[in-house]
C-alpha positions in Angstrom: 184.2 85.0 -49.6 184.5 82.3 -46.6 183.1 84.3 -43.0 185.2 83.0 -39.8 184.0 83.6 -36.7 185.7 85.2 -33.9 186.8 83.4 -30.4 184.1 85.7 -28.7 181.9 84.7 -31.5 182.3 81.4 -31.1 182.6 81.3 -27.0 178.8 83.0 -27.3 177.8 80.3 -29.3 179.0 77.5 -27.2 177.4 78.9 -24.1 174.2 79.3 -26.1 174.5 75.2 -27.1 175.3 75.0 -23.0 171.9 76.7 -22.2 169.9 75.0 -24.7 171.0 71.5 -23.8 170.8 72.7 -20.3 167.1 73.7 -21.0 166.2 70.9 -23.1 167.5 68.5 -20.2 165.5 70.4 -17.2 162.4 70.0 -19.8 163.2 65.9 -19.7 163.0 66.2 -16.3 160.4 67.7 -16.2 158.9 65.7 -18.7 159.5 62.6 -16.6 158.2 63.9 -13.1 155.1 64.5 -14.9 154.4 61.7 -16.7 155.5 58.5 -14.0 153.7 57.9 -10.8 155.2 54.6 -10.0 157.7 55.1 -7.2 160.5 52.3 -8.7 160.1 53.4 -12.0 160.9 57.1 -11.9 164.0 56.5 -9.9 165.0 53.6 -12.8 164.4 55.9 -15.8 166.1 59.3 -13.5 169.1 57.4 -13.1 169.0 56.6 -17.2 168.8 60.3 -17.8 171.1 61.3 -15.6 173.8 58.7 -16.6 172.9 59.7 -20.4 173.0 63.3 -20.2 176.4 63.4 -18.0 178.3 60.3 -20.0 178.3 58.5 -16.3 179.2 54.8 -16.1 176.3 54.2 -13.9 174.8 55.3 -10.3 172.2 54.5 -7.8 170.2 56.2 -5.4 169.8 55.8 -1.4 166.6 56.4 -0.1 166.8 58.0 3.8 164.2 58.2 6.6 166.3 60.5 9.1 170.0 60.9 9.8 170.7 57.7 12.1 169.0 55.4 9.6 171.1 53.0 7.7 170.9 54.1 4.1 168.4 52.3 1.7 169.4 51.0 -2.0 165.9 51.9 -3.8 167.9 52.2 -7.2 170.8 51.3 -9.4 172.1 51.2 -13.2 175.6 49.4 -13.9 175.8 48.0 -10.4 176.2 44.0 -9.8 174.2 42.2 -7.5 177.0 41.2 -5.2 178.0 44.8 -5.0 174.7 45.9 -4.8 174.5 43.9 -1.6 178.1 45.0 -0.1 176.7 49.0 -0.9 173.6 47.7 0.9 175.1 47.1 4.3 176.6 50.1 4.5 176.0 51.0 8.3 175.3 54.7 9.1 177.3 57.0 9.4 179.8 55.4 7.3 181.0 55.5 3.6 181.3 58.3 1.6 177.5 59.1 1.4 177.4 59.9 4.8 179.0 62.9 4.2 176.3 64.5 1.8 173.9 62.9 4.6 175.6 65.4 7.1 175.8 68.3 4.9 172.5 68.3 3.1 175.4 69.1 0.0 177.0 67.4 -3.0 180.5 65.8 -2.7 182.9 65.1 -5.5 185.6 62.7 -5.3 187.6 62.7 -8.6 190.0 59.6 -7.1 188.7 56.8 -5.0 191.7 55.3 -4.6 192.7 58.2 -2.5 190.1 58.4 0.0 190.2 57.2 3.1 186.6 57.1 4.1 186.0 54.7 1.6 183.6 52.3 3.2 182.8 49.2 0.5 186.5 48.6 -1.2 184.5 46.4 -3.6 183.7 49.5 -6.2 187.5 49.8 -6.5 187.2 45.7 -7.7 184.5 46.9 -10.0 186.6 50.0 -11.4 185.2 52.5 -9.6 187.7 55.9 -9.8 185.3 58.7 -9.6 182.5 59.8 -7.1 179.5 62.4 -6.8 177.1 62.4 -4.2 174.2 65.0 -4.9 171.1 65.4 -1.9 167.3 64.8 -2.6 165.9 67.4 -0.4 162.2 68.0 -0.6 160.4 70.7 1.2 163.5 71.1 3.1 163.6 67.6 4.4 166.3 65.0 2.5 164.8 62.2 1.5 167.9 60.2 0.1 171.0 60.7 -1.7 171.7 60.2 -5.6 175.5 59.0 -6.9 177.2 58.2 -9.7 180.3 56.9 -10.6 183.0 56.8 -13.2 185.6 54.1 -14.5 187.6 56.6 -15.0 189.1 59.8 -13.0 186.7 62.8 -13.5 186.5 65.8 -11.7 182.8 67.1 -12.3 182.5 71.1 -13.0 180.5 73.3 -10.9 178.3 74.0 -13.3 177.2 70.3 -14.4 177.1 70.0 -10.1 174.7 73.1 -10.5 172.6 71.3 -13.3 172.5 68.2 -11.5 171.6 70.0 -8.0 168.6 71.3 -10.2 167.8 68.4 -11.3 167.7 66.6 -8.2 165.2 69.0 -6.7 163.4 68.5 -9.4 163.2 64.6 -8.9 162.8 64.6 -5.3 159.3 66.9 -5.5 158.8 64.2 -7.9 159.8 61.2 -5.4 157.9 62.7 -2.1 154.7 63.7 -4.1 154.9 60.2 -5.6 155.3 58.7 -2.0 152.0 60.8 -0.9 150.5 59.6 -3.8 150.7 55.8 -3.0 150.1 56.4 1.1 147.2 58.2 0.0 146.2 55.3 -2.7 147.0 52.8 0.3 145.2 54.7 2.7 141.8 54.7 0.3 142.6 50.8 -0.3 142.5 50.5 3.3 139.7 52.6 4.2 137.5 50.7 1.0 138.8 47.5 2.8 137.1 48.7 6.4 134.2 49.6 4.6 133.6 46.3 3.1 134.2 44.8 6.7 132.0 47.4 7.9 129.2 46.6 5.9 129.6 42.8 5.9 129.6 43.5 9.6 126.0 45.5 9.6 125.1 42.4 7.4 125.6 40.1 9.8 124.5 41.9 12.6 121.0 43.0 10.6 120.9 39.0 10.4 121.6 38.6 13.8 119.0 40.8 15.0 116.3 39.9 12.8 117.3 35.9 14.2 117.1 37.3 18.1 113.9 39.0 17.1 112.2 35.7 15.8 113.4 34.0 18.4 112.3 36.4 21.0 108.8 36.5 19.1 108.6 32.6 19.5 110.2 32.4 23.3 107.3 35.0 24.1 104.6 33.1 22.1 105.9 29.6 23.7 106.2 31.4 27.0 102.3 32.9 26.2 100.5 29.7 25.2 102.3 28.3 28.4 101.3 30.5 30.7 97.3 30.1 29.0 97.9 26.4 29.3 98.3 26.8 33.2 96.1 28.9 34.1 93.2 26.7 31.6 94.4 23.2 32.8 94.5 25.2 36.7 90.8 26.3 36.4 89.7 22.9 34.7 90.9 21.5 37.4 89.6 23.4 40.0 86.2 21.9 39.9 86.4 18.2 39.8 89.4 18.7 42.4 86.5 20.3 44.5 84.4 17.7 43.9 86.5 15.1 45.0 87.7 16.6 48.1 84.1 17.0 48.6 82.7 13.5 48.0 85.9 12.0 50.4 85.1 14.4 52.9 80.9 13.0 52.6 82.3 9.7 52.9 84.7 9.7 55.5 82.0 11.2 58.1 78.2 9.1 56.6 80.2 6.2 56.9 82.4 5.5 59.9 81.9 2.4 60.6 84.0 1.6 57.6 87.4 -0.4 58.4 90.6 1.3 59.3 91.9 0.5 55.8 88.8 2.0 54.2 89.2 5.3 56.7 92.9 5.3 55.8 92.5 5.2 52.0 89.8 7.9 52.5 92.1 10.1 54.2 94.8 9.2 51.7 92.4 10.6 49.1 91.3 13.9 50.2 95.0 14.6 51.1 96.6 14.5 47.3 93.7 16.4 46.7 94.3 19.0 49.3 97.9 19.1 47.7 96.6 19.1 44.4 94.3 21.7 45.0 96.7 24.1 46.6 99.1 23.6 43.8 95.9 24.7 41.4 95.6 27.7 43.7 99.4 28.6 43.5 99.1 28.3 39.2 95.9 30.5 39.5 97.5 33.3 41.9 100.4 33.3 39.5 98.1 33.8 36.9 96.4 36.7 38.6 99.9 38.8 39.2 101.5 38.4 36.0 98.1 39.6 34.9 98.5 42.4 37.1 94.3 41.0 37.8 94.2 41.0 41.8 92.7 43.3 43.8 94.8 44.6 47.4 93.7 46.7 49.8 95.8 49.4 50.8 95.4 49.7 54.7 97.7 50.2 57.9 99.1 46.7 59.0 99.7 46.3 62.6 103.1 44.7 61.6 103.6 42.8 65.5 100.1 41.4 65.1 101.2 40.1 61.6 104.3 38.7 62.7 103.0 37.1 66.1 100.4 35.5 64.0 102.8 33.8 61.6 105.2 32.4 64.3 102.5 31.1 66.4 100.6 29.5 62.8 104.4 27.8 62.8 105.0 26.8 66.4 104.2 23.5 66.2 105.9 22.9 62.9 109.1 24.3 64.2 109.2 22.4 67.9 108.5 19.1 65.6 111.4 19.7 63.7 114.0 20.9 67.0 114.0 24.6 65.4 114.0 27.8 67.6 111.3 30.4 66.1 111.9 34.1 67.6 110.7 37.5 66.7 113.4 39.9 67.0 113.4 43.6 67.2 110.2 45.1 65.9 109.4 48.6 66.8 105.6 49.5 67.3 105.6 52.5 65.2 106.5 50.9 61.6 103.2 49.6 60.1 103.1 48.9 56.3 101.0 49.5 53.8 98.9 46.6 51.8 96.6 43.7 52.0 96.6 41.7 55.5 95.8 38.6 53.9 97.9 38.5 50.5 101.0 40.2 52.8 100.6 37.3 55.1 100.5 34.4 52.3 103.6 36.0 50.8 105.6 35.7 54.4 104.4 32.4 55.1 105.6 31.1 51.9 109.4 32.9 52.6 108.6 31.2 56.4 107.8 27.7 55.0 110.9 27.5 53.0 113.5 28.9 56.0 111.3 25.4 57.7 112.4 23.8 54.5 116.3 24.3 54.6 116.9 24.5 58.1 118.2 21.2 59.8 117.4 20.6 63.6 118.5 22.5 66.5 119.4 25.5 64.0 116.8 28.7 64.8 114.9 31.2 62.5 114.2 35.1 63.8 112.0 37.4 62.1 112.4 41.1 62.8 111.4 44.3 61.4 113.4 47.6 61.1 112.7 51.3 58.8 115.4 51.1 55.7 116.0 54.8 54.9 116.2 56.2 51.4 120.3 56.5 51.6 120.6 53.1 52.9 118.3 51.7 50.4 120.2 54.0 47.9 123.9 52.2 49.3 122.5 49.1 48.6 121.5 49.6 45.6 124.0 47.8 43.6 123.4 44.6 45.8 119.5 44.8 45.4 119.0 46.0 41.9 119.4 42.4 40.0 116.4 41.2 42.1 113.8 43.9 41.0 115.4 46.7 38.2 111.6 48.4 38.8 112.6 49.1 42.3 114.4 52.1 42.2 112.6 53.6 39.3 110.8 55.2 41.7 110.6 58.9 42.2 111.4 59.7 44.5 112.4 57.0 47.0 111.2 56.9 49.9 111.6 55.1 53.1 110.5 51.6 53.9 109.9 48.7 56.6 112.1 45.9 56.1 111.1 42.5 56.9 114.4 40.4 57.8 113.7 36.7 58.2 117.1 34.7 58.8 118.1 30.9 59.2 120.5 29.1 60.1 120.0 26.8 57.0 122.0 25.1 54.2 122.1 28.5 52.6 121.8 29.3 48.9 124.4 29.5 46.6 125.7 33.3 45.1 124.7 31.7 41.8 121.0 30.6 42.6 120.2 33.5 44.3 117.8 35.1 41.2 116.8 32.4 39.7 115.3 30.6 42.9 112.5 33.7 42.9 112.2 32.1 39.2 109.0 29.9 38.2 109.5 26.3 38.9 112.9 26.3 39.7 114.4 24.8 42.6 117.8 25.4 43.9 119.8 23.1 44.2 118.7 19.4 43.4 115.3 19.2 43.0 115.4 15.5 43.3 117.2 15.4 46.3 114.3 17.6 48.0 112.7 15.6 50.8 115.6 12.6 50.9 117.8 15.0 52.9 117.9 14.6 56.7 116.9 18.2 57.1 114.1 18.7 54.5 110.4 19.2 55.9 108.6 18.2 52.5 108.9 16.6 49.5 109.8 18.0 46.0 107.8 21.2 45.5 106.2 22.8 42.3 108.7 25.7 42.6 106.0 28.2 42.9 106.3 29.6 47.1 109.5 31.9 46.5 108.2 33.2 42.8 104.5 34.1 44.5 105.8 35.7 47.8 108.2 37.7 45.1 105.2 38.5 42.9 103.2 39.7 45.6 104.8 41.9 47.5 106.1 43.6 44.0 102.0 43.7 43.4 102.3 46.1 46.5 105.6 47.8 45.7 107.6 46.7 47.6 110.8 44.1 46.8 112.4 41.4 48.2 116.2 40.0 47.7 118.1 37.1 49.5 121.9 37.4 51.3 123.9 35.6 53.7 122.8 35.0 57.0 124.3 37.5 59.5 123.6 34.9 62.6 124.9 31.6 60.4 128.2 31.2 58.5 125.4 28.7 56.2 122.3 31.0 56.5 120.4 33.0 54.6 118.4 36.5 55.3 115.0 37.1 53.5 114.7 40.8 53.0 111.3 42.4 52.4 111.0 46.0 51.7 107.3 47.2 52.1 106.0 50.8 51.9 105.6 52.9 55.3 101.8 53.8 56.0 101.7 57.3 56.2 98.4 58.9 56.8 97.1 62.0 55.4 97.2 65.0 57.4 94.2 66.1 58.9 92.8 70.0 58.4 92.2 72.1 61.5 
């Protein structure tokens, strides 16, 4: 006998085939979020399943950055190219996506051809009658909007909107966690990228400093053997100097009744040998300070005696060339501390070259004043690039400065270091002596680098500025330390 079922029989069972291919379509999904990581190809195959599962004509999906943003074409299925590029321009705001876009909702429009808002006519050209618009929200942010479309009129039920909804949040956990997933994989391809510059980078700059250290290595060797080659060829020199100077000397008084040309040559002699001599001397002395091998007495220096001394050694050289030589200010109570002798060199070489660079009827002074700790400490920035060592000291105290200006040529902002440097001359050392207001001759280069050596020997310092007395001058500053005697007990 032949069992029928009944209508509620057979309504049970239909809604049990609705669940299960409800259930077995949320496990594609599901399926499909798992498996694909690339970006273009989840939304390809989503729109496949989607179109398959709801007999669709075809769809495509807009992806969104925020509301004002034009939307995106990421994805189609059953879409032309030239309407792919008319759906592409849509502005926003506009069309009938735009409405899911405001409402964070799905939209169903069962006839095109009654809508108003239609934006691109050309899907009605293409046989377009149904619309549905569902929202890709993720994490409660929408990320872009997924439609398909019919060639015929179709009104879609709630419930397949319901299934679709849940499929689409499926899809768009799927979409953002795959978007993390490549800025995380572009972020490591970037940071690998810096590494490999980074390291490339310490390469080079290992090789780099590994060059400057040989180079430094042979610049000190070269600047070594050079400095032994001075003060060997000075001190080789020394004696058969001295015995030449000697011998002229023995000649020039046993035998006077030689000629005048004899007597000249004589006195011709023994003066390049004078010259020679004292430029062995100068190679020696700079031997002895960079050697730190010279002995200074440390005694109280009646500073007016010292300075009277020097422009009265100069007097004669100064009214030959039409130059006024003054002292200026120079109170009683300073007196530095040092050696007489070596103190008095090193001032008679800044002296000689003020004589050098001044041209007639211009003037030198020299003066003395007491430099404080806070004014040496104001001018620090000015006086630091001529001795670093300087201020060092701890703690600094006050000093006597030496001032001696001119009314010279001057010296260019650019020489100023280097002329305190060994055989360098400012300027053009060839011109030296072929210009109306040079005393001398080319020089070794050697006066301004031992005054300089010297008076740091006592701990003192010396820089150079522009003349206060002469738009063209310059002012020779010397910084010595104050004699201050120990108290006395009782």
């Amino acid at each position: 006998m032949e069992k029928y079922s009944t209508p509620t029989q057979q309504s049970t069972k239909k809604a049990e085939s609705d669940y299960i291919r409800e259930l077995q379509l949320i496990r594609q999904v599901a399926r499909l979020t798992a498996s694909i990581r690339d970006r273009r190809v989840l939304l390809k195959r989503m729109l496949i399943l989607l179109n398959e599962a709801f007999a669709t004509s075809g769809g495509g999906i807009y992806q969104i950055h925020d509301a004002d943003s034009p939307l995106n074409l990421v994805a189609k299925l059953n879409i032309g190219d030239e309407l792919s590029l008319e759906l592409q321009k849509v502005p926003a705001g506009k069309g009938m996506m735009s409405q899911v876009v405001q409402s964070g909702e799905p939209c169903s429009w069962p006839d095109l051809e009654k809508e108003d808002q239609l934006y691109c006519q050309g899907v009605l050209a293409a046989g377009w009658h149904s619309l549905l618009g569902l929202p890709l929200i993720a994490h409660e942010r929408l990320i872009g909007v997924v439609f398909l479309f019919q060639n015929r009129l179709r009104e879609f039920s709630p419930a397949e909107i319901e299934l679709l909804c849940e499929c689409c949040l499926l899809f768009a956990a799927a979409i953002d966690s795959s978007e993390l997933v490549e800025k995380l994989e572009w972020q490591h391809r970037l940071t690998h990228a810096s590494q490999r510059e980074l390291d490339r980078s310490r390469k080079q700059l290992r090789e780099h400093v590994t060059r400057l250290e040989e180079s430094n290595r042979s610049l000190e060797q070269a600047n070594q053997m050079k400095d032994r080659f001075l003060a060997l060829a000075s001190h080789e020199l020394r004696t058969p100097l001295t015995w030449i100077m000697a011998a002229t000397e023995l000649l020039e008084n046993e035998l006077k009744e030689l000629p005048e040309e004899s007597q000249a040559l004589l006195k011709t002699i023994f003066k390049g040998g004078k010259q020679l001599s004292d430029l062995v001397e100068d190679l020696l002395e700079i031997a002895r300070i960079e050697a730190h091998d010279i002995y200074l007495a440390k005694e109280s220096i009646d500073l007016p005696l010292l300075l009277g001394d020097i422009v009265i050694q100069f007097e004669d050289e100064a009214l030959r060339r039409q130059l006024t030589l003054e002292i200026g200010d120079c109170p009683d109570h300073l007196a530095p501390v040092g050696d007489y002798h070596h103190l008095r060199q090193a001032l008679e070489r800044i002296l000689k070259n003020a004589l050098k660079f001044t041209p007639p009827g211009g003037f030198i002074r020299i003066e003395a004043s007491q430099r404080t700790a806070d004014e040496l400490l104001q001018l620090r920035s000015q006086m630091e690039p001529f001795c670093v060592s300087f201020f060092q000291k701890t703690p600094l105290l006050d000093h006597v400065e030496i001032c001696i200006s001119d009314s010279g040529v001057g010296i260019d902002q650019k020489d100023r270091l280097q002329i305190f440097d060994k055989f360098h001359g400012a300027g053009d050392i060839s011109l030296h002596g072929k210009q109306k207001y040079s005393v001398q001759g080319p020089s070794a280069g050697l006066g301004l680098p031992l005054a300089k050596g010297m008076i740091e020997a006592h701990g003192g310092m010396i820089w150079v500025d522009s003349s206060k007395y002469s738009k063209s001058g310059s002012n020779f500053r010397v910084l010595l330390p104050l004699y201050k005697p120990r108290n006395q007990d009782g």
